[in-house]
C-alpha positions as CSV (number, residue, x, y, z in Angstrom):
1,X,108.8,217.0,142.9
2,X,104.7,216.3,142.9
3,X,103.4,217.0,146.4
4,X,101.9,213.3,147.6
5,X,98.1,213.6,148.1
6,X,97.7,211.1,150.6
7,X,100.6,212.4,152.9
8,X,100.2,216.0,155.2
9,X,102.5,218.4,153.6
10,X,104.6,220.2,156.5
11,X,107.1,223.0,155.6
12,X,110.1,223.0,157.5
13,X,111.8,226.6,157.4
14,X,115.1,227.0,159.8
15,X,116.5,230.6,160.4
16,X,119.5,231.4,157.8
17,X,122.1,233.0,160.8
18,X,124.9,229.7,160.5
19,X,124.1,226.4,160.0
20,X,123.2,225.5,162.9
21,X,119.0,226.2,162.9
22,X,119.5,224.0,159.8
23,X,121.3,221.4,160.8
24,X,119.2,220.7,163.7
25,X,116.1,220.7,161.5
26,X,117.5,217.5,159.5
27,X,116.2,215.1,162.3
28,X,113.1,217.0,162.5
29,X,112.6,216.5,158.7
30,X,113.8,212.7,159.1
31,X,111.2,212.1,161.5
32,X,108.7,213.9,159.3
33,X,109.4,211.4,156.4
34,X,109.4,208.3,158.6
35,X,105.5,208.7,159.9
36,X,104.3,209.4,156.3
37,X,104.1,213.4,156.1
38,X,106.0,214.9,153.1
39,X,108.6,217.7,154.0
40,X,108.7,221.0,152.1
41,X,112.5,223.4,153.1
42,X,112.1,226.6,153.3
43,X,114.9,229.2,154.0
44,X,117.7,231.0,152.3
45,X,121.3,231.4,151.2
46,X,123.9,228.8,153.2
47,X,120.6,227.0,155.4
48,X,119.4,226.5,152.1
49,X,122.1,225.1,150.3
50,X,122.7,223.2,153.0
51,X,119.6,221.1,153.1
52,X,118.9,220.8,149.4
53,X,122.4,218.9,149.4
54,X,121.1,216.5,152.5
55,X,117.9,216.2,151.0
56,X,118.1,216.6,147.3
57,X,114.6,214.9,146.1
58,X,112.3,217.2,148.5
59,X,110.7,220.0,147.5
60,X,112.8,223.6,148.2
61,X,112.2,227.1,148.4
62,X,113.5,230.0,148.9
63,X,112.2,232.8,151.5
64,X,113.9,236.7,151.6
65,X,116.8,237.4,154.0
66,X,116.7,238.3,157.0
67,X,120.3,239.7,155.8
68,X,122.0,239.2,159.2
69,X,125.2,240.6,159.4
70,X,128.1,240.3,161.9
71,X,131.3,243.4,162.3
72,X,134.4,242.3,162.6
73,X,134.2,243.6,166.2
74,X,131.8,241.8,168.3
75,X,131.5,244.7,170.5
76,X,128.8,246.3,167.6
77,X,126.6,243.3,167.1
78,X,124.1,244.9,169.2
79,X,124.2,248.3,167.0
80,X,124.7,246.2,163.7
81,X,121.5,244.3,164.4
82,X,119.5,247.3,165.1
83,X,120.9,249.2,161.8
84,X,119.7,246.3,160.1
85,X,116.2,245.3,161.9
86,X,114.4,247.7,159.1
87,X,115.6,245.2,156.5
88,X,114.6,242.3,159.1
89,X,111.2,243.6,159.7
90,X,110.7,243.9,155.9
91,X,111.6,240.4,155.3
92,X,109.5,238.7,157.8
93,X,106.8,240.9,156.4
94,X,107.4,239.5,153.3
95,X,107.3,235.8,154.7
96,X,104.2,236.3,155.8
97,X,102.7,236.7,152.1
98,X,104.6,234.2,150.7
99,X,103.8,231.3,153.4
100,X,99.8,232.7,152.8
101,X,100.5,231.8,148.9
102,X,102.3,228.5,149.9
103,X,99.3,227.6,152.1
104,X,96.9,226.6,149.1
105,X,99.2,226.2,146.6
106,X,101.5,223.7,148.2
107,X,98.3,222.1,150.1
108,X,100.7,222.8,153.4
109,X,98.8,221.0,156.3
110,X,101.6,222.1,158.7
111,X,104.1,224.6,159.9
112,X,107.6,224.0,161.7
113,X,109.9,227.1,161.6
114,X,112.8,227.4,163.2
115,X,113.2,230.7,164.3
116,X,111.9,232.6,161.4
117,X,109.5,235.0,162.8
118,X,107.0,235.6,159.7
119,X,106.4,231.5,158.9
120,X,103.3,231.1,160.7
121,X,99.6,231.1,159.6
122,X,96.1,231.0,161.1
123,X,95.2,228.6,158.9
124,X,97.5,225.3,159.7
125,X,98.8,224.3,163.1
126,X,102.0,226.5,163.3
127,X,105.2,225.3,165.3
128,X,107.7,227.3,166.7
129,X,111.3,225.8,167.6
130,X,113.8,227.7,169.8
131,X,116.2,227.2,172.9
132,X,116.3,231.1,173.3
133,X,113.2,232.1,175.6
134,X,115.6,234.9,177.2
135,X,117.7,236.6,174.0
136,X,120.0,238.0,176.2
137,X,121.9,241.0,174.7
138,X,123.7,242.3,177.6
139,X,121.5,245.4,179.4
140,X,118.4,245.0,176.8
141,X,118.0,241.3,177.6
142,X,114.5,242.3,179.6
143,X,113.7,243.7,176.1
144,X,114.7,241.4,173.2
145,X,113.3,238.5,175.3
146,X,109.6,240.1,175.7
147,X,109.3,241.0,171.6
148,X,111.0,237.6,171.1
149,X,108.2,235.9,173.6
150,X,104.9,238.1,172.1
151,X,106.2,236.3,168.8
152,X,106.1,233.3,170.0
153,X,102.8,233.9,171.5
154,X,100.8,233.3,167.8
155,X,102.5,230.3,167.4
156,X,100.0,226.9,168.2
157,X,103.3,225.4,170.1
158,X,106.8,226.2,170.8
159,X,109.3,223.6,170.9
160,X,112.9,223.8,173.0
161,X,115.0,221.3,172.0
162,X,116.2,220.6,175.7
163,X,115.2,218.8,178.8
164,X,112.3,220.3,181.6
165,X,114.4,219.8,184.4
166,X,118.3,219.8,185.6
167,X,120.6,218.8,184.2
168,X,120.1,220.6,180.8
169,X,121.5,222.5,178.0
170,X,119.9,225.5,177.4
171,X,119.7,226.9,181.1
172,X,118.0,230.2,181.5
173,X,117.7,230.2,177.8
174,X,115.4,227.7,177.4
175,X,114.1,228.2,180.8
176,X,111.3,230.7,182.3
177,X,110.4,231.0,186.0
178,X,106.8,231.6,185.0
179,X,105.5,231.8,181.6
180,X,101.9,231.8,180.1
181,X,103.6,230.3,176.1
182,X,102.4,226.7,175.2
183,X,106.0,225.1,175.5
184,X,107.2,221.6,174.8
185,X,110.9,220.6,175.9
186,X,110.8,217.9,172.9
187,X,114.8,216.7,174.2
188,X,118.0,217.2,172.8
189,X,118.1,217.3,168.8
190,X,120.8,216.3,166.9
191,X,121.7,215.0,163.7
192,X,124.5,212.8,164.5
193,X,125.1,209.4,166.2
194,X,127.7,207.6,168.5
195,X,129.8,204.9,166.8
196,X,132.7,203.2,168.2
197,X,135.5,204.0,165.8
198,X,138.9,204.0,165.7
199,X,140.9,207.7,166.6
200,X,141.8,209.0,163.4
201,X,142.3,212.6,164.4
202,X,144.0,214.0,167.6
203,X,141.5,217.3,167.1
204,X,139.0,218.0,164.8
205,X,137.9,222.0,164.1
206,X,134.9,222.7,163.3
207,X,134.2,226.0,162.5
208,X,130.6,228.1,161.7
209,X,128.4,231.0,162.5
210,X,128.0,233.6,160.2
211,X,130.9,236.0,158.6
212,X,132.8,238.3,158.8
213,X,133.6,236.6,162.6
214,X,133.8,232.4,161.1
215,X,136.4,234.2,158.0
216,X,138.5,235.9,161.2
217,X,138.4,232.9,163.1
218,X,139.6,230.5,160.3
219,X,142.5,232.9,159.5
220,X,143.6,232.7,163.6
221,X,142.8,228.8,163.4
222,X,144.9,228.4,160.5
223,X,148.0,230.2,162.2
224,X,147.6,228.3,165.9
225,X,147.4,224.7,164.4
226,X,151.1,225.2,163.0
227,X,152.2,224.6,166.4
228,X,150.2,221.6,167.5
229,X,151.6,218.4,166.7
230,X,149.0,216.3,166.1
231,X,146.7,215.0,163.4
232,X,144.2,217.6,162.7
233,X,140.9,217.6,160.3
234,X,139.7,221.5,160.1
235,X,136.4,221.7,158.9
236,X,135.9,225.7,157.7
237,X,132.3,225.2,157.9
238,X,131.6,227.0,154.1
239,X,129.1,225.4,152.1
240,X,130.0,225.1,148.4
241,X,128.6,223.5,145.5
242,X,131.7,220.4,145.5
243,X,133.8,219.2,148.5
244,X,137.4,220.7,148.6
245,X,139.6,218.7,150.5
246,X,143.7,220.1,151.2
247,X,146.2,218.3,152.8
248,X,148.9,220.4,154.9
249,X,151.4,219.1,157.4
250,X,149.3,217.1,159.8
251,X,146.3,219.1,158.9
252,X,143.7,217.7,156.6
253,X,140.8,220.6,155.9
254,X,137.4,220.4,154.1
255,X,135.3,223.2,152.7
256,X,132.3,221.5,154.2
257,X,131.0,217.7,155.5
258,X,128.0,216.4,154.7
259,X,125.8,214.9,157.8
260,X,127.4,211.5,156.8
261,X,130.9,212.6,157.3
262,X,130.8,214.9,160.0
263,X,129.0,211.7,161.8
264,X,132.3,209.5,161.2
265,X,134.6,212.3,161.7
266,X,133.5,213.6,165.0
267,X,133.3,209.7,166.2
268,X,136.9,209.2,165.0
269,X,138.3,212.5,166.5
270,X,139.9,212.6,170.1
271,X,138.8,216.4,171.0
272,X,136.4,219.1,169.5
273,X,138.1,222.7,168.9
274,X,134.1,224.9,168.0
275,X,132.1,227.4,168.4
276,X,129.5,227.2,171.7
277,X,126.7,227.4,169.7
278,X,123.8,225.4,170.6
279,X,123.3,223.1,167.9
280,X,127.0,222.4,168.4
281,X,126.4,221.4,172.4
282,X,123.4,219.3,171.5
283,X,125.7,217.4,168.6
284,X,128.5,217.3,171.1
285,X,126.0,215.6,173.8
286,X,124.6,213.4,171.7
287,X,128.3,211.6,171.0
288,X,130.0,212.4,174.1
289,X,132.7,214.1,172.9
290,X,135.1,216.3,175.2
291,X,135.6,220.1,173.4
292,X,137.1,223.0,174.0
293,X,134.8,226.3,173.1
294,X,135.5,229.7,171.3
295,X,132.4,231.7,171.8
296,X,131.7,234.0,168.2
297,X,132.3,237.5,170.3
298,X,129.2,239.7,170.5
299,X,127.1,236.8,170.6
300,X,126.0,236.9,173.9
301,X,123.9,233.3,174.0
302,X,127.2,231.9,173.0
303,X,129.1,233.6,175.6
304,X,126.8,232.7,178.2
305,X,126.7,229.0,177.0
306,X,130.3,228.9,177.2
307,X,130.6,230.5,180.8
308,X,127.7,228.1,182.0
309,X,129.4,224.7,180.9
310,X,132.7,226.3,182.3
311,X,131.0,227.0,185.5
312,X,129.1,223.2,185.7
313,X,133.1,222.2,185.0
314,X,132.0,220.1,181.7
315,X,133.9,221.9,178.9
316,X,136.7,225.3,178.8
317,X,136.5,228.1,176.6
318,X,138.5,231.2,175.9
319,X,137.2,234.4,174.0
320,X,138.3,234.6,170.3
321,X,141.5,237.1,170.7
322,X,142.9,235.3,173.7
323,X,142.8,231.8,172.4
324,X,146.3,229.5,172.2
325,X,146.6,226.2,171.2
326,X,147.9,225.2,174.4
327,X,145.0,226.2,175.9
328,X,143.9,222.9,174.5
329,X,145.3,221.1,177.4
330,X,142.5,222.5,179.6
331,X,140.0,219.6,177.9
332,X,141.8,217.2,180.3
333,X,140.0,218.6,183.4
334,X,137.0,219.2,182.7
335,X,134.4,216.1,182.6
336,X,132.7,216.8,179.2
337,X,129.0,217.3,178.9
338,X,126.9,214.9,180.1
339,X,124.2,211.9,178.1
340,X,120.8,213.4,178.5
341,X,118.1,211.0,178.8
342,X,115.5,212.3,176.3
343,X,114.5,210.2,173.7
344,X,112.1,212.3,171.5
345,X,108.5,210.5,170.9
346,X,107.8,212.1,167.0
347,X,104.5,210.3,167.2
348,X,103.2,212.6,170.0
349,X,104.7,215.5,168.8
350,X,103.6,215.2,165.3
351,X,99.6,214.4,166.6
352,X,99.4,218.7,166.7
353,X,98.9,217.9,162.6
354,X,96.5,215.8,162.9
């Protein structure tokens, strides 16, 4: 692909931990394209593959790993996270020579990264886009949230993809009593859009996050959907190069969907079985769809998340190793989560690259 010279050049560049930083990046880059700037991805491994697929005629590359990795017991995220912030550390240094290289040679005229600490420069209005303000990780919250913030700090703006005032999404993740960061609450972001179709499935599973924890909870999925009776489309959430699609039973499952797909599947599916991770709230928002929640244990956003939209009596959840399938009845008493009202003006947001 040649890079257009009468078009801005902004590289996009989501954080490679699930598919979620990506995902919600694909409106982002949407918007980009419709008010004349040309998108460059950026990112690594699943994000990557991920985007190249929904965008195949832009411009791709690849940045290092952060090479975020998950135990199989959610109790040592914490202590699996610090072994590996060394290897983190290195890679974001690394970004930071690359995106200086990319800079001239790619004529970039803006940044937007998605939670990828080392693509930023001096040299080009730099965005920042997060919902976590407070990284809470149990009794080192106080700490993770102030390197997180002084990050942040360098950035020209920060984005959260959530509402100013009540009700929102993010709560006090996206949400500081005082704070002296230039932030814009851009709205609710999401890739997807309400149709009125037909019910095709009963429940739809979607799973994601990164493994060993998505592997552990497909292999307990598989097991509880034997004793629900009705139609079922499970979605492993595994990006591959071609779609595999299995029937079983009642259950139809897919490697992966494409944006496309997931759209038309989530609109013709009854109730959402998913992880709480954000991106998966804001999608769920956007088409009003009631779920039931299965926080990815040791995360401790998703586990707030989860208790928060309990609480606020809009969507259940049970921890991982506790979950039934006839826990599934719960979805009938809760209310769902709400329509926000927050239509997101690109046009103002996009004048920082001017």
């Amino acid at each position: 692909m040649t890079i257009s010279s009468d078009k801005k050049t902004i590289l996009v560049a989501p954080l490679n931990w699930g598919l979620g930083h990506a995902t919600r990046c694909i409106p982002i880059i949407n918007a980009l394209l419709k008010n004349n700037f040309t998108p460059i991805i950026a990112s690594d491994g699943s994000a990557l593959h991920l985007l190249k697929k929904e965008f195949p005629k832009l411009l791709s590359l690849e940045l290092p790993s952060y090479q975020i990795e998950y135990p199989k017991n959610g109790k040592n995220l914490k202590w699996k996270l610090f072994k590996n912030s060394l290897k983190t550390i290195r890679a974001v240094q690394e970004e930071k020579k690359i995106i200086a290289k990319w800079i001239t040679k790619y004529q970039i005229s803006g940044i937007i990264s998605d939670n990828r600490l080392g693509v930023f420069s001096t040299k080009v209005p730099s965005i920042y886009i997060t919902h976590q303000l407070k990284v809470m990780s149990g009794n080192t919250t106080w700490i993770t949230s102030k390197i997180h913030q002084q990050f942040i700090k360098k950035y020209t703006e920060c984005w959260i993809p959530d509402v100013e005032n009540n009700p929102n999404l993010s709560g006090a993740l996206g949400h500081l009593v005082k704070t002296c960061l230039n932030i814009k609450y851009i709205g609710s972001l999401s890739r997807l859009h309400k149709k009125d179709l037909q019910v095709k499935y009963d429940l739809m599973i979607m799973l994601s996050g990164p493994e060993p924890q998505r592997g552990i909870l497909e292999a307990k999925l598989k097991k509880e959907v034997l004793k629900y009776g009705g139609k079922t489309v499970f979605i492993k959430g595994v990006v591959e190069e071609n779609q595999i699609k299995e029937q079983l039973g009642n259950v139809t499952y897919y490697n992966f969907m494409t944006s496309k797909e997931l759209e038309d599947t989530f609109n013709s599916s009854e109730h959402i079985l998913c992880r709480s991770g954000y991106t998966t709230i804001m999608d769920l928002t956007q088409l009003q769809k009631k779920a039931f929640f299965i926080p990815t244990p040791g995360q401790f956003e998703q586990e707030y998340l989860a208790k928060k939209l309990q609480q606020e009596n809009l969507v259940p959840f049970a921890q991982q190793d506790d979950f039934k399938i006839e826990l599934l009845q719960e979805i009938n008493n809760y209310k769902g989560l709400p329509k926000l009202d927050s239509e997101i003006n690109w046009i103002k947001l996009f004048q920082v690259f001017e």
